[in-house]
mmCIF file of the N, C-alpha and C atoms, coordinates in Angstrom:
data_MODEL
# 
_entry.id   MODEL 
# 
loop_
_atom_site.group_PDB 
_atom_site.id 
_atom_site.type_symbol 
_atom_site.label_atom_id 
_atom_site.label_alt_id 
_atom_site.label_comp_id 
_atom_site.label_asym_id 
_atom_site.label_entity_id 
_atom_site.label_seq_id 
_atom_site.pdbx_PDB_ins_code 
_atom_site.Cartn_x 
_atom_site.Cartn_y 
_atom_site.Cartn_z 
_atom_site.occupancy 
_atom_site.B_iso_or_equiv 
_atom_site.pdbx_formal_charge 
_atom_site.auth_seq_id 
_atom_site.auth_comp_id 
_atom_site.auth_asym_id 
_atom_site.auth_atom_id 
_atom_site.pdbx_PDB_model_num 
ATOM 1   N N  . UNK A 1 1  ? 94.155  -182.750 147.574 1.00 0.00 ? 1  UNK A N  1 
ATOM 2   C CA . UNK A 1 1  ? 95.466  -182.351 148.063 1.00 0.00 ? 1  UNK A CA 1 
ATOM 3   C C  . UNK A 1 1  ? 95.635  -180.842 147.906 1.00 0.00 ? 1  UNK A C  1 
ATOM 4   N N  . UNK A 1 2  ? 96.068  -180.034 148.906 1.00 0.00 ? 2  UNK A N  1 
ATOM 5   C CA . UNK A 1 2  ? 96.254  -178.712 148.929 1.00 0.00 ? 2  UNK A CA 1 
ATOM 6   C C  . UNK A 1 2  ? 97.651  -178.429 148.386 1.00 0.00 ? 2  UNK A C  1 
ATOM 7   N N  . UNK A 1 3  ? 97.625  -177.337 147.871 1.00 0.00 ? 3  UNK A N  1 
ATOM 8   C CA . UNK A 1 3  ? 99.227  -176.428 147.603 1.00 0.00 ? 3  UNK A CA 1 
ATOM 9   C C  . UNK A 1 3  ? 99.572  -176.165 148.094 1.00 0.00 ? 3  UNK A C  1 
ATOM 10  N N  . UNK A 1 4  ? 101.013 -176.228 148.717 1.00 0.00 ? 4  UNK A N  1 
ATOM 11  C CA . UNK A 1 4  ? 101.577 -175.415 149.951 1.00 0.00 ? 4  UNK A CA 1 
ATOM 12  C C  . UNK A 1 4  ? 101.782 -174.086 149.450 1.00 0.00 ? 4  UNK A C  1 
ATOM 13  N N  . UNK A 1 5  ? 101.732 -173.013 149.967 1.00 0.00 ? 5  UNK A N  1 
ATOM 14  C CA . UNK A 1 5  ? 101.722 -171.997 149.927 1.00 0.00 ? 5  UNK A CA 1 
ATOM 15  C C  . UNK A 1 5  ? 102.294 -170.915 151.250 1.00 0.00 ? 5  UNK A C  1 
ATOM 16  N N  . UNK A 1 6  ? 103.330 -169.905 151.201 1.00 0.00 ? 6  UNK A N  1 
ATOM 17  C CA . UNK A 1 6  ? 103.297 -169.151 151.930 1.00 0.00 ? 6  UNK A CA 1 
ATOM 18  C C  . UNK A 1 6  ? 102.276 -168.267 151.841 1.00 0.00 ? 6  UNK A C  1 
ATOM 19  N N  . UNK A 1 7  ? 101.664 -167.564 153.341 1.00 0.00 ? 7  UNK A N  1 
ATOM 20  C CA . UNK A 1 7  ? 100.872 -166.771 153.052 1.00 0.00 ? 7  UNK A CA 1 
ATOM 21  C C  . UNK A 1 7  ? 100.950 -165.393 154.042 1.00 0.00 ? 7  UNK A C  1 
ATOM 22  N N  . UNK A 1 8  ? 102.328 -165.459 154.966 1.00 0.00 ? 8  UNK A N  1 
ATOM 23  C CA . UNK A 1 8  ? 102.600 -163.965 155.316 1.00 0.00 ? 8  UNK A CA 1 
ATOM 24  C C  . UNK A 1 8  ? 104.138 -164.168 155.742 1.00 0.00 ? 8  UNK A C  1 
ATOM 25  N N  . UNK A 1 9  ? 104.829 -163.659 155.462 1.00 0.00 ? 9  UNK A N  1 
ATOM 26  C CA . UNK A 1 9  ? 106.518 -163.583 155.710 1.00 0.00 ? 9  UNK A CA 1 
ATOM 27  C C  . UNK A 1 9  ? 107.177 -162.258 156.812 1.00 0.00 ? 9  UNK A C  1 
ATOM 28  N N  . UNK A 1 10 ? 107.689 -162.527 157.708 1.00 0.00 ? 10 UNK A N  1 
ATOM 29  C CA . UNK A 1 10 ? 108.652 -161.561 158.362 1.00 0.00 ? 10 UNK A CA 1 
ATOM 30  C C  . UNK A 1 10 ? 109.682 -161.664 158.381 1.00 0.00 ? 10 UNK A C  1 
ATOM 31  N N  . UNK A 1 11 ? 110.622 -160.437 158.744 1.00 0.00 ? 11 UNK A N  1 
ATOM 32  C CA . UNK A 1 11 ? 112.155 -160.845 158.668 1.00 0.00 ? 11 UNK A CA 1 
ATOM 33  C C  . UNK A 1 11 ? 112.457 -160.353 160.013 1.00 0.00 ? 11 UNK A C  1 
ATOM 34  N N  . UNK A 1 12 ? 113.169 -161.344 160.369 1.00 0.00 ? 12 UNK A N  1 
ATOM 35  C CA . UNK A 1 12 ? 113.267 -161.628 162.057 1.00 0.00 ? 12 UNK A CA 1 
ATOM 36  C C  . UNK A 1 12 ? 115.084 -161.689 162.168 1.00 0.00 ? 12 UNK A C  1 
ATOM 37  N N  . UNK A 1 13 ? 115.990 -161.100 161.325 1.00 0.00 ? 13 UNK A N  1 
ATOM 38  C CA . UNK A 1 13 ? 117.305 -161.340 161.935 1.00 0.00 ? 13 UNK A CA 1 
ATOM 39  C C  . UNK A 1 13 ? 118.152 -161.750 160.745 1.00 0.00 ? 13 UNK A C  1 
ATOM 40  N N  . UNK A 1 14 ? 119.081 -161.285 160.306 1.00 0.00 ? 14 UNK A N  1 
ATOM 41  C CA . UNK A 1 14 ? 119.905 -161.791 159.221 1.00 0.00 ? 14 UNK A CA 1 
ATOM 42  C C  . UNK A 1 14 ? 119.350 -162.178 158.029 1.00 0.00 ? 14 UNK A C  1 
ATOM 43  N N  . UNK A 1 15 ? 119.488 -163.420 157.573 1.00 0.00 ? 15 UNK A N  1 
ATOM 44  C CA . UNK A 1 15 ? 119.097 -164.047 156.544 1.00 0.00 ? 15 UNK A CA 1 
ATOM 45  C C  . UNK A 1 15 ? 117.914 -164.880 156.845 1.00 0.00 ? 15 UNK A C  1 
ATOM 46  N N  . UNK A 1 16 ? 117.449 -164.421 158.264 1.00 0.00 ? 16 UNK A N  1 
ATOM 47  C CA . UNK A 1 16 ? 116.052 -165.524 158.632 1.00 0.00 ? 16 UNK A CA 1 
ATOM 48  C C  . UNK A 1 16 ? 114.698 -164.668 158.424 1.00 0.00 ? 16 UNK A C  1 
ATOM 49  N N  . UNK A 1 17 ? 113.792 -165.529 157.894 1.00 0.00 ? 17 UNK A N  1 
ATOM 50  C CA . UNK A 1 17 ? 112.283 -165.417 158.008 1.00 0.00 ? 17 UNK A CA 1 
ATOM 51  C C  . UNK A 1 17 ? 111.152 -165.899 158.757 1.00 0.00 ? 17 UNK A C  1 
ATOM 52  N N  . UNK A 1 18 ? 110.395 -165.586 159.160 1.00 0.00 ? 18 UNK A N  1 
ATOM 53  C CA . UNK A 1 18 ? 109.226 -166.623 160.206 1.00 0.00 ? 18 UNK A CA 1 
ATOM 54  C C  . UNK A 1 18 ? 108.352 -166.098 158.537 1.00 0.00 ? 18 UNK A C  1 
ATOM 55  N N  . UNK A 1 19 ? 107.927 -167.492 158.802 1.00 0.00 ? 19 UNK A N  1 
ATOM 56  C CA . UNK A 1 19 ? 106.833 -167.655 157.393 1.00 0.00 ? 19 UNK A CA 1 
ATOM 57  C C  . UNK A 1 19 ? 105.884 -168.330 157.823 1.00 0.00 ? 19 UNK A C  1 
ATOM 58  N N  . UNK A 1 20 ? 104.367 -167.907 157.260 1.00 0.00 ? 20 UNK A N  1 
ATOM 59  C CA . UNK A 1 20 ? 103.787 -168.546 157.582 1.00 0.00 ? 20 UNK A CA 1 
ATOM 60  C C  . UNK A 1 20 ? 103.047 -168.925 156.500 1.00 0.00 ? 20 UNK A C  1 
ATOM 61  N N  . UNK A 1 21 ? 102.386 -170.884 156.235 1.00 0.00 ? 21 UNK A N  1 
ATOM 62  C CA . UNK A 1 21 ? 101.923 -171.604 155.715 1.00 0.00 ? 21 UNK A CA 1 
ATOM 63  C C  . UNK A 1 21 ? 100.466 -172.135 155.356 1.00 0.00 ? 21 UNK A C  1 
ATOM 64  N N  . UNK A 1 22 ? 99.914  -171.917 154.372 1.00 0.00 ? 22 UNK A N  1 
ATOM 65  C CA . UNK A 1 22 ? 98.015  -172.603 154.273 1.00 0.00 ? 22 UNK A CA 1 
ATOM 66  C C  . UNK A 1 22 ? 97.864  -173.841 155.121 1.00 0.00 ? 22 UNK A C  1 
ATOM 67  N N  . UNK A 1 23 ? 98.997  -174.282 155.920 1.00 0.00 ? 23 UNK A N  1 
ATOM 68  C CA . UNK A 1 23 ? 98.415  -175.390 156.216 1.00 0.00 ? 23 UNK A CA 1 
ATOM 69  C C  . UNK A 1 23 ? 98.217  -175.301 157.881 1.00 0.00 ? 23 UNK A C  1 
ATOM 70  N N  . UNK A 1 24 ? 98.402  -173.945 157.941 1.00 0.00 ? 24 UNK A N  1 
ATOM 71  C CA . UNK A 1 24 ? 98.359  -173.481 159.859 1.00 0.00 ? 24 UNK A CA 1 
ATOM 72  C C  . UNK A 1 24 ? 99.828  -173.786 160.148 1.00 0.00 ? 24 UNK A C  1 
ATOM 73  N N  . UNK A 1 25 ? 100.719 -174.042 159.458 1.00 0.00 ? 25 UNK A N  1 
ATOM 74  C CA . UNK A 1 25 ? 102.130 -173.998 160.209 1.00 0.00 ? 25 UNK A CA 1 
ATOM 75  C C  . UNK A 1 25 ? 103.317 -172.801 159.868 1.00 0.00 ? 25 UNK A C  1 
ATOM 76  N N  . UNK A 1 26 ? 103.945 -172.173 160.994 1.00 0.00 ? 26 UNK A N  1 
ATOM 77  C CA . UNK A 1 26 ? 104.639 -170.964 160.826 1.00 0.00 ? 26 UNK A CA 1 
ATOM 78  C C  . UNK A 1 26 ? 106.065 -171.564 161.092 1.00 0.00 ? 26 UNK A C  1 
ATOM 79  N N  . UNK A 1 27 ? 106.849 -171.206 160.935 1.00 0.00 ? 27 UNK A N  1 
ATOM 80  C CA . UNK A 1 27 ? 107.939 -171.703 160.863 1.00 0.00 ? 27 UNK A CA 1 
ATOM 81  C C  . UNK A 1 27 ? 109.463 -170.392 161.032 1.00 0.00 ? 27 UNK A C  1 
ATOM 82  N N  . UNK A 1 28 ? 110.165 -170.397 161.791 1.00 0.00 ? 28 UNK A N  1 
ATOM 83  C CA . UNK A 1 28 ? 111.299 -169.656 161.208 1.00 0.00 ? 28 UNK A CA 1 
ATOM 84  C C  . UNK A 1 28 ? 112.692 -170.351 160.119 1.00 0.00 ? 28 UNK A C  1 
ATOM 85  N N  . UNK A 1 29 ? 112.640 -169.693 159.240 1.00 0.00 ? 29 UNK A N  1 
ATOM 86  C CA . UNK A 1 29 ? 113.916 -170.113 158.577 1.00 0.00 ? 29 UNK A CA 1 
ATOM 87  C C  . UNK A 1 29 ? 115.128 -169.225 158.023 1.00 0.00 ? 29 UNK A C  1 
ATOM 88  N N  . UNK A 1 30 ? 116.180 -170.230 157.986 1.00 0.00 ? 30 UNK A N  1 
ATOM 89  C CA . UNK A 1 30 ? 117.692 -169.735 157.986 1.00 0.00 ? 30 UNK A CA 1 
ATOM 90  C C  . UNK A 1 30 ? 118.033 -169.654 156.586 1.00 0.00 ? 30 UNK A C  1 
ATOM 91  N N  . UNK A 1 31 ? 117.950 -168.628 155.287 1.00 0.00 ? 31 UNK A N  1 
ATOM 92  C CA . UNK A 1 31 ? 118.047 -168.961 154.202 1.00 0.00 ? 31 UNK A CA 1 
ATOM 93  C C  . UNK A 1 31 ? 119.780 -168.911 153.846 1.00 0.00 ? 31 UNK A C  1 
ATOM 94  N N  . UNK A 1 32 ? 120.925 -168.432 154.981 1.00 0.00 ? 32 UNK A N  1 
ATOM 95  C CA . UNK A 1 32 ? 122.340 -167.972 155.104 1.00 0.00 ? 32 UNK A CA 1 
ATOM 96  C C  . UNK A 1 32 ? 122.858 -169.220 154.120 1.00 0.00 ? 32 UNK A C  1 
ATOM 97  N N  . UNK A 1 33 ? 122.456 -170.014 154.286 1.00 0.00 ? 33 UNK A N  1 
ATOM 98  C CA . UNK A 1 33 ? 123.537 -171.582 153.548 1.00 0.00 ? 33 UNK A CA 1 
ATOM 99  C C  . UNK A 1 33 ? 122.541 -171.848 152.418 1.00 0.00 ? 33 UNK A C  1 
ATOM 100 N N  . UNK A 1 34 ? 121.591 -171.215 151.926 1.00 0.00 ? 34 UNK A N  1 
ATOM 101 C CA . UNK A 1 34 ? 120.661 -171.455 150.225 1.00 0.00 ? 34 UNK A CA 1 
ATOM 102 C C  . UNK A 1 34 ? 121.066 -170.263 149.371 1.00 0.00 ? 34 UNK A C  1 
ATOM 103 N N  . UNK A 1 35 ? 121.878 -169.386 149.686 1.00 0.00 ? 35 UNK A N  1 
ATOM 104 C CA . UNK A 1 35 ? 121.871 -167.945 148.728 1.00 0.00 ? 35 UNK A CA 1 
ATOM 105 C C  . UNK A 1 35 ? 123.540 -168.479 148.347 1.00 0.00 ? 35 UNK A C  1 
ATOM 106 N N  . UNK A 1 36 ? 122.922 -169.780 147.069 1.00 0.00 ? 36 UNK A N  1 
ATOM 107 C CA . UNK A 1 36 ? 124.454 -169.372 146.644 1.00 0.00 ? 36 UNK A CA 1 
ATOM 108 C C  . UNK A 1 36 ? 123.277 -169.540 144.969 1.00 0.00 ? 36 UNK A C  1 
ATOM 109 N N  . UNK A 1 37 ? 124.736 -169.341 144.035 1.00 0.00 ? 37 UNK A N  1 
ATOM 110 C CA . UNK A 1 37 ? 124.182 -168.789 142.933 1.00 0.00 ? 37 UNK A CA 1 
ATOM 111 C C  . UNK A 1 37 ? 124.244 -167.890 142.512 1.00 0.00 ? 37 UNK A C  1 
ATOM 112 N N  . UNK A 1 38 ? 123.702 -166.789 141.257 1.00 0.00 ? 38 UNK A N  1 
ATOM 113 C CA . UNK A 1 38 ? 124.145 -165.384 140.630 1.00 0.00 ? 38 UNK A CA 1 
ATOM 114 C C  . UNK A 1 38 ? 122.720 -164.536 141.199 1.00 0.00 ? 38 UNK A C  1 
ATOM 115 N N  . UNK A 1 39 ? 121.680 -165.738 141.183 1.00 0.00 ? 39 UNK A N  1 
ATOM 116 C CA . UNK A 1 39 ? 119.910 -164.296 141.343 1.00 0.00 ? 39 UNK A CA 1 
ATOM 117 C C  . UNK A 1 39 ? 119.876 -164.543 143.030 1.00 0.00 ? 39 UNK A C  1 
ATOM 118 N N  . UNK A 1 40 ? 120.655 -165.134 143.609 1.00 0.00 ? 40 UNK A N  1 
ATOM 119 C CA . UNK A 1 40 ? 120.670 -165.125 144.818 1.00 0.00 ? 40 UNK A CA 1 
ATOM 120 C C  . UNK A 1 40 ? 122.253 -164.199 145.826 1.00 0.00 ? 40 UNK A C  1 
ATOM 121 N N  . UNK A 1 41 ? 123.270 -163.989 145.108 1.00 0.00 ? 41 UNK A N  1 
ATOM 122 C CA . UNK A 1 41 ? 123.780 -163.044 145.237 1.00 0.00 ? 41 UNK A CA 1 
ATOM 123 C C  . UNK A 1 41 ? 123.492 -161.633 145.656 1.00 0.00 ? 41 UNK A C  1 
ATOM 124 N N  . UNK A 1 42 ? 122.755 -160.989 145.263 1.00 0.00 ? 42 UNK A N  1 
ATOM 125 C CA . UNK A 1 42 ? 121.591 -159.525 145.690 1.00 0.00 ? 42 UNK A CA 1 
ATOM 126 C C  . UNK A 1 42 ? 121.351 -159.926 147.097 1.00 0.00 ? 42 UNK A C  1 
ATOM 127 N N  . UNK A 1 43 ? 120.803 -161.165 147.567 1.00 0.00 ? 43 UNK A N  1 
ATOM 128 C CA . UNK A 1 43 ? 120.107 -161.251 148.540 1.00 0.00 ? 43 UNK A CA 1 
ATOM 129 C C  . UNK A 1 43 ? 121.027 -161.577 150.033 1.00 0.00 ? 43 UNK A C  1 
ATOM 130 N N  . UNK A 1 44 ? 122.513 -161.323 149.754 1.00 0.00 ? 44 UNK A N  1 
ATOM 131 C CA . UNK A 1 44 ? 123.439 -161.711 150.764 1.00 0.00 ? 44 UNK A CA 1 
ATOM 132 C C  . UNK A 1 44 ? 123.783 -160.291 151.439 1.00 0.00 ? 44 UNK A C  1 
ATOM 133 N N  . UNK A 1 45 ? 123.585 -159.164 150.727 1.00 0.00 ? 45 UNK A N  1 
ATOM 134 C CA . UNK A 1 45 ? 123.196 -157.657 151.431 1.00 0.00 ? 45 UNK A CA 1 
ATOM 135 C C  . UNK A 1 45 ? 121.942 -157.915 151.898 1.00 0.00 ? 45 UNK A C  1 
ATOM 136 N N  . UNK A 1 46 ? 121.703 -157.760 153.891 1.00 0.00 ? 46 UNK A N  1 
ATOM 137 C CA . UNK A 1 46 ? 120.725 -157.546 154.200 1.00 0.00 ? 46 UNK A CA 1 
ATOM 138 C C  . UNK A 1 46 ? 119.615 -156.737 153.727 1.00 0.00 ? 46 UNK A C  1 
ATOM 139 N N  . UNK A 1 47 ? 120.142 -155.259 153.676 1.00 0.00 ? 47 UNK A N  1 
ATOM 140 C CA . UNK A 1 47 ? 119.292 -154.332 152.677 1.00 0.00 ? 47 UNK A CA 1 
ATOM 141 C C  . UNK A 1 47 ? 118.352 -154.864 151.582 1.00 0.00 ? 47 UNK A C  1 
ATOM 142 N N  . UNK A 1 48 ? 119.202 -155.629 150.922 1.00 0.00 ? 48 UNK A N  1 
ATOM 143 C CA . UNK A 1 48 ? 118.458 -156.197 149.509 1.00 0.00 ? 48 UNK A CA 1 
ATOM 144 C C  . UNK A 1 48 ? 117.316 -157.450 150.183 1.00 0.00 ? 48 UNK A C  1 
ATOM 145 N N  . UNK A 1 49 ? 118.251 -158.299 151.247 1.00 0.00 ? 49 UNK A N  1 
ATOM 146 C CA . UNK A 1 49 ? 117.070 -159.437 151.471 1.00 0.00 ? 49 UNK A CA 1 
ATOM 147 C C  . UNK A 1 49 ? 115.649 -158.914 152.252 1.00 0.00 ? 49 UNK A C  1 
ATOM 148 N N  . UNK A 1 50 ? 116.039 -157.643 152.584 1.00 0.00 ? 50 UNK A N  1 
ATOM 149 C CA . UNK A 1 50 ? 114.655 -157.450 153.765 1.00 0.00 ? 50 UNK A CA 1 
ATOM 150 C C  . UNK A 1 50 ? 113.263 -156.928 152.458 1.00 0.00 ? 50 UNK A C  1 
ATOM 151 N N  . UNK A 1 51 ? 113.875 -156.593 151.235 1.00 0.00 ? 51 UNK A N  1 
ATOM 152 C CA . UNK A 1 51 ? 113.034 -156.124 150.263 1.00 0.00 ? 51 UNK A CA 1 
ATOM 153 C C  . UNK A 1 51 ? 111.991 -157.218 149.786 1.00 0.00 ? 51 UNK A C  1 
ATOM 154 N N  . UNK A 1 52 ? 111.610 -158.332 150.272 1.00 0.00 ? 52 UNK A N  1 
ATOM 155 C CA . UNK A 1 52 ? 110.987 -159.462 149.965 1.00 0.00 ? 52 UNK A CA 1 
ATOM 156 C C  . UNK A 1 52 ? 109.509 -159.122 149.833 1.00 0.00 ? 52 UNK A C  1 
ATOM 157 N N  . UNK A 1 53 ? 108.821 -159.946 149.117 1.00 0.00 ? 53 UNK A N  1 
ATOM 158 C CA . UNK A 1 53 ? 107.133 -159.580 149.193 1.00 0.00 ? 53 UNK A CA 1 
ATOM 159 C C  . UNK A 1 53 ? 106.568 -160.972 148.734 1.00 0.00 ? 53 UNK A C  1 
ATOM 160 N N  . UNK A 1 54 ? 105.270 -161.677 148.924 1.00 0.00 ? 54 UNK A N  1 
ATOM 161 C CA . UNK A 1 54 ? 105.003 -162.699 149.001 1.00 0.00 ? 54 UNK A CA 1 
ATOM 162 C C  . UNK A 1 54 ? 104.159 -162.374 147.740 1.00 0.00 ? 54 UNK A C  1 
ATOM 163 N N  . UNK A 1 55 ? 104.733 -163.186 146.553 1.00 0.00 ? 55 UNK A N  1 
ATOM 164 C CA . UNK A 1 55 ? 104.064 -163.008 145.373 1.00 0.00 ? 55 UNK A CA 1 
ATOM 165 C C  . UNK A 1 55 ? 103.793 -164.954 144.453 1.00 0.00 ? 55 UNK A C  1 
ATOM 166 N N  . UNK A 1 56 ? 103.173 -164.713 143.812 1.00 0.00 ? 56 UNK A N  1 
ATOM 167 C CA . UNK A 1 56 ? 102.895 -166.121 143.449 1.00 0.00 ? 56 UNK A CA 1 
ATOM 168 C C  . UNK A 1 56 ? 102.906 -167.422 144.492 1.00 0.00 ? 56 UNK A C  1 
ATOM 169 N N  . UNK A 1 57 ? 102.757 -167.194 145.756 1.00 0.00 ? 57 UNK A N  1 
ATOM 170 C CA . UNK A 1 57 ? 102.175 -168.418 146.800 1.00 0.00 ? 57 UNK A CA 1 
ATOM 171 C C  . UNK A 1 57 ? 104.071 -168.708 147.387 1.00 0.00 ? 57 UNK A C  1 
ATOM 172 N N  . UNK A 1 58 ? 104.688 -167.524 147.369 1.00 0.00 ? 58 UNK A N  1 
ATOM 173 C CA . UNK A 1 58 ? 105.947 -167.490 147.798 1.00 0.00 ? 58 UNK A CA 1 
ATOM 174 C C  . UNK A 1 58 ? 106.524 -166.260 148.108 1.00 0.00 ? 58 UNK A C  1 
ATOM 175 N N  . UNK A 1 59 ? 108.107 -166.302 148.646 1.00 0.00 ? 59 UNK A N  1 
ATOM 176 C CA . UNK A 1 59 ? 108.563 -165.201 148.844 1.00 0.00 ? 59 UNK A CA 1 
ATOM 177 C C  . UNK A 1 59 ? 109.617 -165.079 147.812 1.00 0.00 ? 59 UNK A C  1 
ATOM 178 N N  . UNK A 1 60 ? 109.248 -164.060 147.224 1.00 0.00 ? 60 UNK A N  1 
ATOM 179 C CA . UNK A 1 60 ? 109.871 -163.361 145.747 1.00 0.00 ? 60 UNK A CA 1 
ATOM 180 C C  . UNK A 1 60 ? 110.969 -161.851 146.422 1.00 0.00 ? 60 UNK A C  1 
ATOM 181 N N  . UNK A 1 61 ? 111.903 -161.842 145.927 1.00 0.00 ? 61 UNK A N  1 
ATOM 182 C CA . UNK A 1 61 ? 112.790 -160.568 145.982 1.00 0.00 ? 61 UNK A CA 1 
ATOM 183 C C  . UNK A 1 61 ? 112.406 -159.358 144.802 1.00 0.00 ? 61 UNK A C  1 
ATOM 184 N N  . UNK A 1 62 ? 113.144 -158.482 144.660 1.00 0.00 ? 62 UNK A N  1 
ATOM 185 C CA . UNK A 1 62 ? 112.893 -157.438 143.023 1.00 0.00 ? 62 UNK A CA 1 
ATOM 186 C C  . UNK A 1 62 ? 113.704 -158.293 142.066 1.00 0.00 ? 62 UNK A C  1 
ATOM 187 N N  . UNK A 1 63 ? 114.321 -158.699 142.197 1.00 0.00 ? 63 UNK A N  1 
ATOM 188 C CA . UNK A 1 63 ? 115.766 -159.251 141.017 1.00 0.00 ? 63 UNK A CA 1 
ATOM 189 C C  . UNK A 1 63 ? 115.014 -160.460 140.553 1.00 0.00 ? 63 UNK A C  1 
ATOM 190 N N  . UNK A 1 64 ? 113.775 -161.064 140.838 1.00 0.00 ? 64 UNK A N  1 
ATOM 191 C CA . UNK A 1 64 ? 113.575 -162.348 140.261 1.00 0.00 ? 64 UNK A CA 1 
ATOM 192 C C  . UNK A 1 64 ? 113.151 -163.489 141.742 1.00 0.00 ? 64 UNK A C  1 
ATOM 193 N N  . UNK A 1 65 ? 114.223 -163.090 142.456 1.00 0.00 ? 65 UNK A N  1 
ATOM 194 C CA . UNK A 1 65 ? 114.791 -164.566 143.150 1.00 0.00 ? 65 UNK A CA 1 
ATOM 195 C C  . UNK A 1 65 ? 113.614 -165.292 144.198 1.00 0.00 ? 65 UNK A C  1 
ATOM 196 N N  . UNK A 1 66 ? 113.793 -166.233 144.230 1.00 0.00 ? 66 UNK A N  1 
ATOM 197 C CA . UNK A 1 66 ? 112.588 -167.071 145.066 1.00 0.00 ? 66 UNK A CA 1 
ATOM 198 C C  . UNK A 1 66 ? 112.785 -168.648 145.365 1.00 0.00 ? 66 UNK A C  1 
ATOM 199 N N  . UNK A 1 67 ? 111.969 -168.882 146.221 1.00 0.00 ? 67 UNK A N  1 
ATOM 200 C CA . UNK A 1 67 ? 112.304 -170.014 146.215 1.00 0.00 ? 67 UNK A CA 1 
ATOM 201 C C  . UNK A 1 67 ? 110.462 -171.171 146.661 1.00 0.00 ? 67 UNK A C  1 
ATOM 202 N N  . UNK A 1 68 ? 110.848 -172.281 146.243 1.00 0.00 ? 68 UNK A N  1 
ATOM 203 C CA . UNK A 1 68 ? 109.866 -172.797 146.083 1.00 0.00 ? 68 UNK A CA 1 
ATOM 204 C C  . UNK A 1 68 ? 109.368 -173.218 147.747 1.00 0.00 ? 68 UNK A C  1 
ATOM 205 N N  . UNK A 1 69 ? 107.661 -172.662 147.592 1.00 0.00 ? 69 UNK A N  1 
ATOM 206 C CA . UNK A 1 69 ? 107.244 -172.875 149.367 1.00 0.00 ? 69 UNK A CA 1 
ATOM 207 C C  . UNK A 1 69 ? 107.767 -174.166 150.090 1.00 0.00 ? 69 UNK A C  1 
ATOM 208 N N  . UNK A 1 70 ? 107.296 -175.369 149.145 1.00 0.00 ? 70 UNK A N  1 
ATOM 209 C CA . UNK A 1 70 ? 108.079 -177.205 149.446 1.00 0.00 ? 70 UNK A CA 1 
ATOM 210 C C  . UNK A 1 70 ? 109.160 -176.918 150.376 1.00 0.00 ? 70 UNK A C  1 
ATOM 211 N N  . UNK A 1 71 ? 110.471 -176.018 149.634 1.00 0.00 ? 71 UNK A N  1 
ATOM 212 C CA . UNK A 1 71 ? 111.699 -175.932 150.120 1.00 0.00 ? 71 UNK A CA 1 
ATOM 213 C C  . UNK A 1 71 ? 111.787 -175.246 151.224 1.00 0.00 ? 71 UNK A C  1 
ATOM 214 N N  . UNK A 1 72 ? 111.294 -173.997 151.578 1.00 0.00 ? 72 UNK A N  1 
ATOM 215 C CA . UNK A 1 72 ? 110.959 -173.489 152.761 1.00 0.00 ? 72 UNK A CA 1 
ATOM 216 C C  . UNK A 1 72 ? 110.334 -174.019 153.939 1.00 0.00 ? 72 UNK A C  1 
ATOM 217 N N  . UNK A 1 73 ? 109.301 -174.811 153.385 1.00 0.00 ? 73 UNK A N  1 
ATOM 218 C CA . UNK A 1 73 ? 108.969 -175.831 154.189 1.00 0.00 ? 73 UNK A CA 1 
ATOM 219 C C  . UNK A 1 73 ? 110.198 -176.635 155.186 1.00 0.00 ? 73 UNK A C  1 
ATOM 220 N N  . UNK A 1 74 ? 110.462 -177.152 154.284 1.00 0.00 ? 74 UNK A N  1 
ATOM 221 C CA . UNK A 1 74 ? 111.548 -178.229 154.826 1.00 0.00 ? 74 UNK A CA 1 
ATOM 222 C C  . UNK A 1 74 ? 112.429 -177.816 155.367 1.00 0.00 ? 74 UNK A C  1 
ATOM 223 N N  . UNK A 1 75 ? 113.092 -176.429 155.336 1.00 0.00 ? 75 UNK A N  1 
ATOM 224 C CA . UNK A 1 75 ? 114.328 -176.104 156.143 1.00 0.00 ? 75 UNK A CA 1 
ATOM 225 C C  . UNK A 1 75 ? 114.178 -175.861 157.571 1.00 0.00 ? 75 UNK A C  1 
# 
């Protein structure tokens, strides 16, 4: 069984990403209705969300914030 993993991220518009997956699938997603919370706060200024970088088999912000590939998956 493989790990899902992101393995290249763009930011395509607001709070959306096209991500792409180890398993050959790319996807765009809407993260506008998942940034609730305090380490997800930062990330509701565009400025702050476009700062993203794909670290540990995901997309990580500076402040911490991330979210698990599974979940990205699915949205």
């Amino acid at each position: 069984m493989q790990f899902l993993e992101v393995i290249r991220a763009e930011h395509v518009g607001g709070h959306s990403l096209h991500l792409w997956f180890n398993n050959n699938v790319d996807k765009v997603v809407d993260l506008s209705s998942s940034l609730r919370g305090a380490v997800f706060e930062p990330l509701k200024e565009i400025g702050y969300f476009k700062q993203f970088a794909i670290k540990y088999n995901t997309v990580e912000w500076p402040n911490g914030a991330d979210f698990a590939p599974e979940y990205l998956y699915e949205l």
